[in-house]
C-alpha positions as a Markdown table, in Angstrom:
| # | Residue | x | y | z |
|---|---|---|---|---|
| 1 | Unk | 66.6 | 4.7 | -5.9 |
| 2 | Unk | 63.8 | 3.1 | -4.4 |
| 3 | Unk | 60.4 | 2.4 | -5.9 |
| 4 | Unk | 57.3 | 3.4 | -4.1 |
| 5 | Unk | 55.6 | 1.3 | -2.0 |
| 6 | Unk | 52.4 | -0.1 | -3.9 |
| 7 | Unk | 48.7 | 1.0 | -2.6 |
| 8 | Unk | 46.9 | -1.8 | -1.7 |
| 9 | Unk | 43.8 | -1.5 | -2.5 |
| 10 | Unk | 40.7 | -0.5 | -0.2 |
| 11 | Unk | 38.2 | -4.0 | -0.1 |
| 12 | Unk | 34.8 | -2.9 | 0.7 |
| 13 | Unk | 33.3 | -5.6 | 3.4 |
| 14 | Unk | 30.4 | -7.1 | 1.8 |
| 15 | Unk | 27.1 | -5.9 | 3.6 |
| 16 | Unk | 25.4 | -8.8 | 5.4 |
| 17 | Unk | 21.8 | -9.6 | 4.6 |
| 18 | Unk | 19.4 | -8.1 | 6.6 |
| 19 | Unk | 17.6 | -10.6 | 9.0 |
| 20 | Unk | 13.7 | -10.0 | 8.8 |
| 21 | Unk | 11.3 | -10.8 | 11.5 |
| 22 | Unk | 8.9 | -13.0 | 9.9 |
| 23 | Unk | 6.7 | -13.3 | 13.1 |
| 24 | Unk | 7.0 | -9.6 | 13.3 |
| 25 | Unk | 6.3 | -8.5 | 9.9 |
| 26 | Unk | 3.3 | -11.6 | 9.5 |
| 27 | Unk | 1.4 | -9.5 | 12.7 |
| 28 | Unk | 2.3 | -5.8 | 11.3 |
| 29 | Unk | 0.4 | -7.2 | 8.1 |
| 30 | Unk | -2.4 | -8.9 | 10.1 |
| 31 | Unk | -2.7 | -5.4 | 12.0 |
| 32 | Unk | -2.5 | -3.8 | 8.5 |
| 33 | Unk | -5.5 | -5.8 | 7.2 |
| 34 | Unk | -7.5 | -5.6 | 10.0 |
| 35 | Unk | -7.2 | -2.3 | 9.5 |
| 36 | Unk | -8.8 | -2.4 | 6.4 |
| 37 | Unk | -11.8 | -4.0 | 7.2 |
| 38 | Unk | -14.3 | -1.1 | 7.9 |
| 39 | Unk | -12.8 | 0.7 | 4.4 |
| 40 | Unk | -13.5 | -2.6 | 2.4 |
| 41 | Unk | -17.2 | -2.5 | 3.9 |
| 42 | Unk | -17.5 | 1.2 | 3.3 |
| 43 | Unk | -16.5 | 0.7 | -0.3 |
| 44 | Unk | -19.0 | -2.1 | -0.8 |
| 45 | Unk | -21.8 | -0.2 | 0.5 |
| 46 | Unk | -21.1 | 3.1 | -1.5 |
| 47 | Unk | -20.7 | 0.8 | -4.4 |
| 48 | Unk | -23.8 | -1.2 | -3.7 |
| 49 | Unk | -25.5 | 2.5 | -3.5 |
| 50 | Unk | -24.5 | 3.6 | -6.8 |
| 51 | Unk | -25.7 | 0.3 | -8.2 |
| 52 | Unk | -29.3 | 1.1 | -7.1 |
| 53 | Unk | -28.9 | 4.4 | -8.7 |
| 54 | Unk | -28.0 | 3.3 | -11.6 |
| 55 | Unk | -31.6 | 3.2 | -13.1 |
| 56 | Unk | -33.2 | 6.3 | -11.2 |
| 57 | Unk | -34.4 | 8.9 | -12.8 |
| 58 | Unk | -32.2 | 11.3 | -11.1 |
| 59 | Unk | -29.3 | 10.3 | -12.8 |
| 60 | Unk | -27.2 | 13.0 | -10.3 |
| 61 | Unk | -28.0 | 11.1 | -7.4 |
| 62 | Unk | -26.0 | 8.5 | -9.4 |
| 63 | Unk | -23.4 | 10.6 | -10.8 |
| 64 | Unk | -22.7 | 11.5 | -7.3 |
| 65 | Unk | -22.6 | 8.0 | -6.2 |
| 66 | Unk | -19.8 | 7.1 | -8.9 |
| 67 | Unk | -17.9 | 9.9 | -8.3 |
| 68 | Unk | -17.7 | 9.4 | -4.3 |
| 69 | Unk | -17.0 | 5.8 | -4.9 |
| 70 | Unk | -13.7 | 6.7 | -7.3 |
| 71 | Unk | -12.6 | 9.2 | -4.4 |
| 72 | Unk | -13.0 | 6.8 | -2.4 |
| 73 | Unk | -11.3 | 4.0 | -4.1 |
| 74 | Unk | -8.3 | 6.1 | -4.5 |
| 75 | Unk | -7.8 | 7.3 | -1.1 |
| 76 | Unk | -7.9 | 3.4 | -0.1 |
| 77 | Unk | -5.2 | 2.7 | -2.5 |
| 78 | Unk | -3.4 | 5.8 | -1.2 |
| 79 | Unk | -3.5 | 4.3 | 1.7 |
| 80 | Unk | -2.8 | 1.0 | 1.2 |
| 81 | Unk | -0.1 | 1.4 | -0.6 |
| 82 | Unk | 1.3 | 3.7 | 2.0 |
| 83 | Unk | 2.3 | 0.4 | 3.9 |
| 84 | Unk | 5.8 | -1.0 | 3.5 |
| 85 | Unk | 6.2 | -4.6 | 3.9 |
| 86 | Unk | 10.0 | -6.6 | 3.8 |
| 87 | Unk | 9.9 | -9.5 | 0.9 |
């Protein structure tokens, strides 16, 4: 009788590393924070306003102020976490 031929068994190639652009990802990120720039300066002035309003009378002038400012904080970090950068 003869004995079955052993399976060899299935080697998976190893996957190469990835090669990353570091010219190309260094100008997406410029881009990326350049980008930013006019949201950075908006956040500063709507913070800058609810800083003045902070000792107003019309503490809902104020309460508005905070409250846009948080919306807007959070829609910046929405987006700027939206990105994807390569390590």
């Amino acid at each position: 009788m003869r004995k079955p031929k052993a399976k060899k068994s299935a080697t998976k190639a190893k996957a190469k590393p990835a090669t990353i652009d570091r010219a190309a990802v260094d100008a997406k990120r410029a881009k990326a924070y350049g980008d930013m720039e006019p949201h950075v300066c908006d956040l500063v002035k709507m913070g800058t306003i609810a800083f003045q309003l902070f000792d107003d009378p019309n503490r809902e002038l104020y309460d508005f102020a905070v409250c846009r400012l948080s919306e807007m904080l959070y829609q910046f970090k929405a987006q700027y976490y939206a990105e994807e950068f390569p390590h």
